[in-house]
VEXRO-45640 format. One record per residue: residue number from 1; residue in three letters; y negated, x, z negated of N, C-alpha, C, O in turn. Coordinates in steps of 0.001 Angstrom, whole numbers, m for minus. Example, Ala and Ser with C-alpha at 12.3 -4.5 7.8 and 13.67 -1.06 7.14 Angstrom:
<sites>
> 1:ALA:5690:13190:m7800:4500:12300:m7800:3300:13200:m7800:3319:14236:m8465
> 2:SER:2250:12850:m7080:1060:13670:m7140:m30:12900:m7870:m1138:13409:m8039
</sites>
This chain:
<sites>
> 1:UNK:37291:m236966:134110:36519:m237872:134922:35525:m237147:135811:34939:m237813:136664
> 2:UNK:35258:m235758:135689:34150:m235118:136211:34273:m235406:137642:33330:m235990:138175
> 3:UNK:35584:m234994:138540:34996:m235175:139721:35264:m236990:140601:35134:m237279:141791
> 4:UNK:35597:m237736:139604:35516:m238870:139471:34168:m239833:139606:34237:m241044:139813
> 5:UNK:33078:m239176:139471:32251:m239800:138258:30875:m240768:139373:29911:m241362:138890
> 6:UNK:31259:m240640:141178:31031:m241426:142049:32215:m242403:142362:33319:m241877:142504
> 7:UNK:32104:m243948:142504:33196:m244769:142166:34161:m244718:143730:33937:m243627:144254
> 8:UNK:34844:m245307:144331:35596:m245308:145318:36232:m244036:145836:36012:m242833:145697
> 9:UNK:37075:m244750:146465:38144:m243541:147186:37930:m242893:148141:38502:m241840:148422
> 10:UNK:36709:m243664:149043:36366:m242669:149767:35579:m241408:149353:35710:m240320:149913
> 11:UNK:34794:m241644:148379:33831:m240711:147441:35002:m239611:146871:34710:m238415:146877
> 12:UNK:36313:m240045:146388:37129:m238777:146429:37758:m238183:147660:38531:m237267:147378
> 13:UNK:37669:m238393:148697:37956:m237494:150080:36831:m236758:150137:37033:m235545:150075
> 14:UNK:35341:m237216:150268:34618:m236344:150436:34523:m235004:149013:33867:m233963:149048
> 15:UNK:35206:m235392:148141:35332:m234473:146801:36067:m233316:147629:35518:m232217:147705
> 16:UNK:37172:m233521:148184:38221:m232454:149069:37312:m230922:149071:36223:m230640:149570
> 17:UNK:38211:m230182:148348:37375:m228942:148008:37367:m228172:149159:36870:m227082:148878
> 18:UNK:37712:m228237:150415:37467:m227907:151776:36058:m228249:152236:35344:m227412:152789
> 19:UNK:35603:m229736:151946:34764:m229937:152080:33542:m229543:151319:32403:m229213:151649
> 20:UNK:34004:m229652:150489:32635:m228714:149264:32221:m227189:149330:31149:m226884:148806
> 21:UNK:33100:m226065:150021:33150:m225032:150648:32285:m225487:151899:31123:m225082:151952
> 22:UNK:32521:m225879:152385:32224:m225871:154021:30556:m226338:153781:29643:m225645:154230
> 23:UNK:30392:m227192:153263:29022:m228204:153241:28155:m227641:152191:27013:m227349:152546
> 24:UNK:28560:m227388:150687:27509:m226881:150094:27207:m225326:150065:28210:m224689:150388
> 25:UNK:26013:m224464:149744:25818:m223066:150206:24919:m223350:149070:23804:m223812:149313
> 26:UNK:25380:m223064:147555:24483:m223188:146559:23833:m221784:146209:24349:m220700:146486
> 27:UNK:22562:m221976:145525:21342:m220714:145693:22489:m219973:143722:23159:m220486:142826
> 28:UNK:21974:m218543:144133:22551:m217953:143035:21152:m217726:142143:20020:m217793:142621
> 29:UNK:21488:m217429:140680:20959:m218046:139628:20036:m217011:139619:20359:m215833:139771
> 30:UNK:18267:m217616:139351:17315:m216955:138541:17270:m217248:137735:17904:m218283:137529
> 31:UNK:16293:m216469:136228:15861:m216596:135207:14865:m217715:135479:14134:m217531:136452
> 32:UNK:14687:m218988:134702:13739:m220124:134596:12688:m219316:133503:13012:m218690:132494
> 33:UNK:11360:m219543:134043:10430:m219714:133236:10528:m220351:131874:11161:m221403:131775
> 34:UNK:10030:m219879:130945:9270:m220742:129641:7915:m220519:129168:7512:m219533:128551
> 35:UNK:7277:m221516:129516:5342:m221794:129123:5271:m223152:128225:6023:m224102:128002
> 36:UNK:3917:m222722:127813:3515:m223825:127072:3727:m225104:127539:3535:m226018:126738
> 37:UNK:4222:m225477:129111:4221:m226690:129276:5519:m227022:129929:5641:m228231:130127
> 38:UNK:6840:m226056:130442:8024:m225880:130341:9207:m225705:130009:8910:m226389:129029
> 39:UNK:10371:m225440:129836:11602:m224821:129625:12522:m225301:130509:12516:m226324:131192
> 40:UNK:13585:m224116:130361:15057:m224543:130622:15818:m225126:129455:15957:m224748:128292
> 41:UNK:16289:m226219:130170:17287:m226955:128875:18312:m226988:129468:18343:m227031:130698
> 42:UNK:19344:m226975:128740:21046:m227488:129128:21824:m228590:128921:22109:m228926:127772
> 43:UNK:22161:m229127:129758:23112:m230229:130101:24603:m230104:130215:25137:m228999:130120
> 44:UNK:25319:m231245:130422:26958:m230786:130246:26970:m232281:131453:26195:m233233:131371
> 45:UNK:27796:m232149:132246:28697:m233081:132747:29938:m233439:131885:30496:m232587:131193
> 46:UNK:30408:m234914:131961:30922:m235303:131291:32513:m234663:130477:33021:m234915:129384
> 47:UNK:33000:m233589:131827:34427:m232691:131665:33609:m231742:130625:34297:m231080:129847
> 48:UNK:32208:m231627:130553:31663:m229938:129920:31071:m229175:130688:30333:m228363:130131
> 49:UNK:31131:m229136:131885:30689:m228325:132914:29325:m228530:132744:28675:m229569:132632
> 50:UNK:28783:m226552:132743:26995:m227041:131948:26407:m226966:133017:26760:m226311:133998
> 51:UNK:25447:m227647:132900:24532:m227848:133910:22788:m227724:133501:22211:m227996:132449
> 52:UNK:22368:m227302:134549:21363:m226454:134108:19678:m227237:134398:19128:m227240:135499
> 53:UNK:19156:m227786:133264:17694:m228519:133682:17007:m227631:133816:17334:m226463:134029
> 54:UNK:15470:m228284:133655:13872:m227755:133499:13276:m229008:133744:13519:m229845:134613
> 55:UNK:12223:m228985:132571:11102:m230222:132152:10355:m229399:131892:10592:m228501:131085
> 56:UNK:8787:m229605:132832:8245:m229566:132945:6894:m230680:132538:6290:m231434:133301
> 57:UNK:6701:m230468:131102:6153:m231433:130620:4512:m231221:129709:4324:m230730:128596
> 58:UNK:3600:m231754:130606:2331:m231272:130151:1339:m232381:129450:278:m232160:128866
> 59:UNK:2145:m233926:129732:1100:m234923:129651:2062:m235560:128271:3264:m235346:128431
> 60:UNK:1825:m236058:127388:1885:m236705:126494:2096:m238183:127166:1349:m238593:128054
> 61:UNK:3073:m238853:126704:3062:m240328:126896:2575:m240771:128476:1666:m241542:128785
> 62:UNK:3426:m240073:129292:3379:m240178:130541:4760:m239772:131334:5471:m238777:131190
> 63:UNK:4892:m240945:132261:6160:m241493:133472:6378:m239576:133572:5568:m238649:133596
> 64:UNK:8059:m239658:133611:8520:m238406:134438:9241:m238747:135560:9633:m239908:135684
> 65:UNK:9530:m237728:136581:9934:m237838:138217:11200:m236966:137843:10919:m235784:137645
> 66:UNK:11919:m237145:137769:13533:m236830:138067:14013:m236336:139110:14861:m237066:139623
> 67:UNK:13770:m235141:139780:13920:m234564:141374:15188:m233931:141480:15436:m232835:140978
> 68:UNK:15573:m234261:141792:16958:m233755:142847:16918:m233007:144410:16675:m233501:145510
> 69:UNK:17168:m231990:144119:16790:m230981:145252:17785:m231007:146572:18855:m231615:146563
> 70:UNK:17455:m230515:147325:18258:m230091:148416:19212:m229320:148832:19347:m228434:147988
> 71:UNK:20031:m229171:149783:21257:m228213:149893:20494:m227166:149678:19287:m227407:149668
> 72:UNK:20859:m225944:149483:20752:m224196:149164:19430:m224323:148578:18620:m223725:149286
> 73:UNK:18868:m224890:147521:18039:m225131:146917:18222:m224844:145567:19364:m225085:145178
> 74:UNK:17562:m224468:144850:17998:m224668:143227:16584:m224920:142361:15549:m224925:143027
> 75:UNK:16509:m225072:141302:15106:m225028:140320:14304:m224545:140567:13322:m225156:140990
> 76:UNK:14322:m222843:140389:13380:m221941:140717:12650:m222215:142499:11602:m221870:143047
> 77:UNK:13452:m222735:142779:12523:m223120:144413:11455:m223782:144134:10417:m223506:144736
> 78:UNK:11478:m224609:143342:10905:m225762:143116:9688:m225528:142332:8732:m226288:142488
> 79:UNK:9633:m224586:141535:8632:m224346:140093:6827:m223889:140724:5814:m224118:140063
> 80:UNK:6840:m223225:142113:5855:m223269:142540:4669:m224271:143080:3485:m224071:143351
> 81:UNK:5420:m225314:143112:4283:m226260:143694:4839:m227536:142958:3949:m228285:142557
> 82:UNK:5976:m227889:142730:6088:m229713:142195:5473:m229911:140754:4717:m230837:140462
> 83:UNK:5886:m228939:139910:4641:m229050:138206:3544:m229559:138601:3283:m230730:138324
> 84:UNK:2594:m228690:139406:1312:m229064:139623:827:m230066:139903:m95:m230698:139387
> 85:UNK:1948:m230391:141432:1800:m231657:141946:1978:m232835:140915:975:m233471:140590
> 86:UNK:3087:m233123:140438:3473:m233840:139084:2228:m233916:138383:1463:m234870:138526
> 87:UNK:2010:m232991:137667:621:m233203:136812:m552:m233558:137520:m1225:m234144:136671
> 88:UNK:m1111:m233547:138448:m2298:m233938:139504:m1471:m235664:139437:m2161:m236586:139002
> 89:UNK:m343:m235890:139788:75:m237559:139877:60:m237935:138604:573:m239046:138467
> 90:UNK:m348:m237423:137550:m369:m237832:136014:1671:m238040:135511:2119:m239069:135006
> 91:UNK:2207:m237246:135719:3583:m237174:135619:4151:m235762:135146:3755:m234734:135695
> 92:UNK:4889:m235740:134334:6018:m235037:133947:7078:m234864:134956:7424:m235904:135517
> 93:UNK:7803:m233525:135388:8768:m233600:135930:10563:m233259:135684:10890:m232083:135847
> 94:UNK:11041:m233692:135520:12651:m232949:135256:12991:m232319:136898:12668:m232769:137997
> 95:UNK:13737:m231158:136534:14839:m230697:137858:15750:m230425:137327:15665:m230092:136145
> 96:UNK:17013:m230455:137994:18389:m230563:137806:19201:m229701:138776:19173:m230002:139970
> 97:UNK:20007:m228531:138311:20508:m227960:139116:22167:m228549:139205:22632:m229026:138169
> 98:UNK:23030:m228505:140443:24205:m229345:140584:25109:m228234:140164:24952:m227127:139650
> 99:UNK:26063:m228917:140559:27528:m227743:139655:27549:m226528:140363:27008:m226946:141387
> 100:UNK:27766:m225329:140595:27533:m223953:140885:26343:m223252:141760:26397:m222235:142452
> 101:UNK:25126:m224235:141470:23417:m223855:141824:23222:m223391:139961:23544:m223813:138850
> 102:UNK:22343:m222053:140726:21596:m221409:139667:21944:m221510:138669:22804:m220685:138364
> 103:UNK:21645:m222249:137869:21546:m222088:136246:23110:m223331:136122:23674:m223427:135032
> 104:UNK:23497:m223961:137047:24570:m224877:136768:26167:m223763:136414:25923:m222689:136964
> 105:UNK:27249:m223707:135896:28133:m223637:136219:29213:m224524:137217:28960:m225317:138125
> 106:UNK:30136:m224191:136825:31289:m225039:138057:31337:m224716:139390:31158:m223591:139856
> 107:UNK:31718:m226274:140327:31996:m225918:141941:30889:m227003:142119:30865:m227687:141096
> 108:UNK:30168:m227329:142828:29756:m228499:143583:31064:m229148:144295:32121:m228562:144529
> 109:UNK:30708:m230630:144611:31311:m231180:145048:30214:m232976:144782:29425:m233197:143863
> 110:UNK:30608:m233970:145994:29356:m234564:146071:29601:m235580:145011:28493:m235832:144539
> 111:UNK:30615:m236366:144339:30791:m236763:142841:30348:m235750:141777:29875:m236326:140797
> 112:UNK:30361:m234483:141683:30214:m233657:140674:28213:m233611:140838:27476:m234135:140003
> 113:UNK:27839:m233052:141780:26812:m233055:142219:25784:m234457:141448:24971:m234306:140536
> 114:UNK:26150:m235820:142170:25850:m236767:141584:25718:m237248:140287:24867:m237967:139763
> 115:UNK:26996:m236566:139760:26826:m236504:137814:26055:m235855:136971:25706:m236011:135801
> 116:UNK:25795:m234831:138100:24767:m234098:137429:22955:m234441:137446:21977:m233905:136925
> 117:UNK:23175:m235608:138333:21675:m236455:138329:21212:m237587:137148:20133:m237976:136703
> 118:UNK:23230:m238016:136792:22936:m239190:136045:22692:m238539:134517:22073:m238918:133523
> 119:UNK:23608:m237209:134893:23496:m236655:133175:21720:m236565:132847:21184:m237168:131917
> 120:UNK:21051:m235749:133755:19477:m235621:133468:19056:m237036:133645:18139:m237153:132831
> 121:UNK:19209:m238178:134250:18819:m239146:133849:19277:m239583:132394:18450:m240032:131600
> 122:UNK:20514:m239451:132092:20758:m239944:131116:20360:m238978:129525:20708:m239209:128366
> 123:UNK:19448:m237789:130143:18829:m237159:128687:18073:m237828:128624:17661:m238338:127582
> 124:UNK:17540:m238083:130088:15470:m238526:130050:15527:m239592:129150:14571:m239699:128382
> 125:UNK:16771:m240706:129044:16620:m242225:128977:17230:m242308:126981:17100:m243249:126198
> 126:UNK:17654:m241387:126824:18071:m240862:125648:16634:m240344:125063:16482:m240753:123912
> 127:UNK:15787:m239737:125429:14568:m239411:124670:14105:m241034:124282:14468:m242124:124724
> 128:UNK:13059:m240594:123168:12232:m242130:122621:11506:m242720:123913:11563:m242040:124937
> 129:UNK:11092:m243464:123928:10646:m244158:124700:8830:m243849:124741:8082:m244092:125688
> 130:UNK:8495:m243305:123529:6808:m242706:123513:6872:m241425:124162:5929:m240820:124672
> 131:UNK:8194:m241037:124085:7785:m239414:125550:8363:m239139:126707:8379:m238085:127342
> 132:UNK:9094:m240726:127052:9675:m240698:128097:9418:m242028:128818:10272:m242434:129606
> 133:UNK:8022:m242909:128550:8151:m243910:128684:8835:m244916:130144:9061:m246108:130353
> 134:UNK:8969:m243660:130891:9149:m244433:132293:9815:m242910:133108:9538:m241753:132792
> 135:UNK:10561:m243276:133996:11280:m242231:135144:11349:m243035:136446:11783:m244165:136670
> 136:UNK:10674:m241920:137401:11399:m242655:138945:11874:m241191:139448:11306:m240106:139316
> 137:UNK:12822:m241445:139926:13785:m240657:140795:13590:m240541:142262:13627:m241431:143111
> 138:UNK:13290:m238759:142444:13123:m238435:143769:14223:m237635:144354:14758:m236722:143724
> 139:UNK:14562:m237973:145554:15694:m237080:145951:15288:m236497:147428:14782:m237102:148374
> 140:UNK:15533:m235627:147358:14839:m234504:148476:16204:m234015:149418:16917:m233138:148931
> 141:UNK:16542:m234552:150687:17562:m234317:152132:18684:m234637:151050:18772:m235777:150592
> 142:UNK:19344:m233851:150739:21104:m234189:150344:20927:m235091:149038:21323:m236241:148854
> 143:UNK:20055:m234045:147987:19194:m234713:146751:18891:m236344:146462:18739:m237064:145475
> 144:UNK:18897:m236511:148208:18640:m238521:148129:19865:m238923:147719:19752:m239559:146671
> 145:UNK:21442:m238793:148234:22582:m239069:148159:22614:m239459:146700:22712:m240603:146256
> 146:UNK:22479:m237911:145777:22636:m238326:144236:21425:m239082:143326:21438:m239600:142210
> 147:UNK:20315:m238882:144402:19471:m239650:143651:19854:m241150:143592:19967:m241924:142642
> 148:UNK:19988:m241273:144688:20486:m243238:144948:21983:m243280:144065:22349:m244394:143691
> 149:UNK:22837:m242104:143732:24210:m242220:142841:23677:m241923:141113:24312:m242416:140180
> 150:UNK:22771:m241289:140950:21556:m241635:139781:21276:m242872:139275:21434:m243103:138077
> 151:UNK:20765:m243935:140267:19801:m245017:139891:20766:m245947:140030:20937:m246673:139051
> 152:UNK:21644:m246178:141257:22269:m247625:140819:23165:m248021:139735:23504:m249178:139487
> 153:UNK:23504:m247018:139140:24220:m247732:137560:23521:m248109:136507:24088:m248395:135453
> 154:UNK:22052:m248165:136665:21570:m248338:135190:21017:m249180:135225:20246:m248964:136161
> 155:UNK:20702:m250579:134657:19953:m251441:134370:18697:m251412:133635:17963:m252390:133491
> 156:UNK:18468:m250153:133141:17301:m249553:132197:15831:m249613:132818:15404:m248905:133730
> 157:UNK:15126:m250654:132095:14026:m251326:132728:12544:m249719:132636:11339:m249742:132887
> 158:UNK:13459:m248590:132172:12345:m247469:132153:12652:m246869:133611:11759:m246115:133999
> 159:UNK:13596:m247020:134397:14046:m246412:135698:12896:m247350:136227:13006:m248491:135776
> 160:UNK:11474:m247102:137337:11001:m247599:137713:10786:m247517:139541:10214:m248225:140370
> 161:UNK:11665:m246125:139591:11159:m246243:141101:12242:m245328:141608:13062:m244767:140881
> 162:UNK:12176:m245230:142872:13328:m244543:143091:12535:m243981:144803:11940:m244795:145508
> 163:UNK:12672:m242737:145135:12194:m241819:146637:13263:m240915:147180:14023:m240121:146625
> 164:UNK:13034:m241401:148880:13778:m240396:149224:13481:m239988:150281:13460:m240605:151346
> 165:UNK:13150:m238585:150012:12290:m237326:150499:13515:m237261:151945:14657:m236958:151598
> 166:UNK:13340:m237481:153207:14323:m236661:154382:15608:m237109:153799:16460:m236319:153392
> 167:UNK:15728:m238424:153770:16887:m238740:152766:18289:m239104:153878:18134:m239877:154823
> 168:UNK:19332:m238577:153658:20582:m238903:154336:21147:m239904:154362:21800:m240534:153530
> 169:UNK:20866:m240061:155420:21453:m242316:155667:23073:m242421:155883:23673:m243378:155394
> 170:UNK:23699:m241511:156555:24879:m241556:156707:25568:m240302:156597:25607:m239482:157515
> 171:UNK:26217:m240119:155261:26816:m239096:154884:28006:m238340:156183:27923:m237160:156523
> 172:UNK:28928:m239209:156681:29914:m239072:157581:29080:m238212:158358:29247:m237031:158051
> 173:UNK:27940:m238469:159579:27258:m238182:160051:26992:m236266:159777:27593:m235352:160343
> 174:UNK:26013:m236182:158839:25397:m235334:157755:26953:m234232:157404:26824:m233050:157086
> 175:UNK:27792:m234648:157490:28912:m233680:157007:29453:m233333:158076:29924:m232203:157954
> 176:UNK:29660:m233892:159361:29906:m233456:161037:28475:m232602:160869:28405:m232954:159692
> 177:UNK:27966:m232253:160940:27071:m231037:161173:27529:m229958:161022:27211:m228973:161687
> 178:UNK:28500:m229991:159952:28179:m228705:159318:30072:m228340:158687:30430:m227299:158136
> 179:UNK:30736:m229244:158926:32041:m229374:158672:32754:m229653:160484:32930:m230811:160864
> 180:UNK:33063:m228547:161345:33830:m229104:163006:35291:m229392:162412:35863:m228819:161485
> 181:UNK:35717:m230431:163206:36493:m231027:163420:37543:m231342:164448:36807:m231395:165434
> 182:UNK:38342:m231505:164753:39186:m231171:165994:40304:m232328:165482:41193:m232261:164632
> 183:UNK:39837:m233492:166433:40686:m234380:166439:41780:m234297:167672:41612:m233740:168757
> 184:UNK:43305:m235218:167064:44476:m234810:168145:43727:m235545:169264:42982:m236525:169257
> 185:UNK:44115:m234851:170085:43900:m235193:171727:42657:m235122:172845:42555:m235452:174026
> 186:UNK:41800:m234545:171893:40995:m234340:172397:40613:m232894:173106:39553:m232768:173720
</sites>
């Protein structure tokens, strides 16, 4: 089911591993920090394919932000300024690296990618409810795509909010950038 795991058929054309070459340019892997108020944890997409967190967790019984990063982006981009920020908003943060960013194994691809938002949603929502009481989901340029493929399957009244950072309104669009094309007759 892994590269399944966004519903429709068009969501498997854009899977087309031509396209996942061409469009994603994933960051190669650093060592994640571990502090008193961090770690790296590991995740699996549903085939097994591991996938690579970090929770960043300093507040006791306080909402976490679920961030989903951007193309050529990975975790370690992130560890300099969003903790802080997070904790200054009274929040915990998760990051999630997609299938062959940093600490992820596999290929990316934008169903695979996406599974890998619901899987870290679906640890956060799996913790008790006294240390996870609440999640809103931020998705940052491509990051919005899986954030919004994150949030609409769950009915889980702890999902409270949902952001999107430079967020991509029209994928078709967003993939002509960066994927040329050469239609007959033109």
């Amino acid at each position: 089911e892994g590269d399944d795991a966004v519903s429709g058929s068009e969501d498997r054309l854009y899977d087309h591993p031509e396209i996942g070459a061409r469009y994603f340019f994933p960051m190669p892997g650093t060592p994640l920090p571990t502090t008193d108020d961090g770690a790296p944890l590991a995740l699996a997409l549903p085939d097994g394919t591991p996938i690579g967190g970090y929770w960043h967790r300093p507040l006791t019984d306080a909402p976490t932000i679920l961030y989903t990063h951007g193309n050529g982006e990975c975790i370690a981009d992130q560890l300099d300024h969003w903790p802080a920020w997070a904790e200054h908003a009274g929040a915990n943060i998760f990051f999630v690296d997609y299938p062959g960013y940093a600490t992820s194994g596999g290929t990316p691809s934008i169903s695979r990618c996406a599974a890998a938002g619901v899987a870290a949603l679906d640890f956060l929502l799996a913790r008790p409810e006294s240390e996870v009481p609440s999640v809103a989901v931020v998705g940052r340029s491509v990051g919005s795509i899986f954030a919004l493929h994150t949030t609409w399957p769950t009915d889980s009244p702890r999902v409270r909010g949902l952001v999107l950072a430079r967020g991509v309104a029209d994928l078709k669009k967003r993939l002509a950038l960066r994927i040329p094309h050469d239609a007959p007759g033109r």
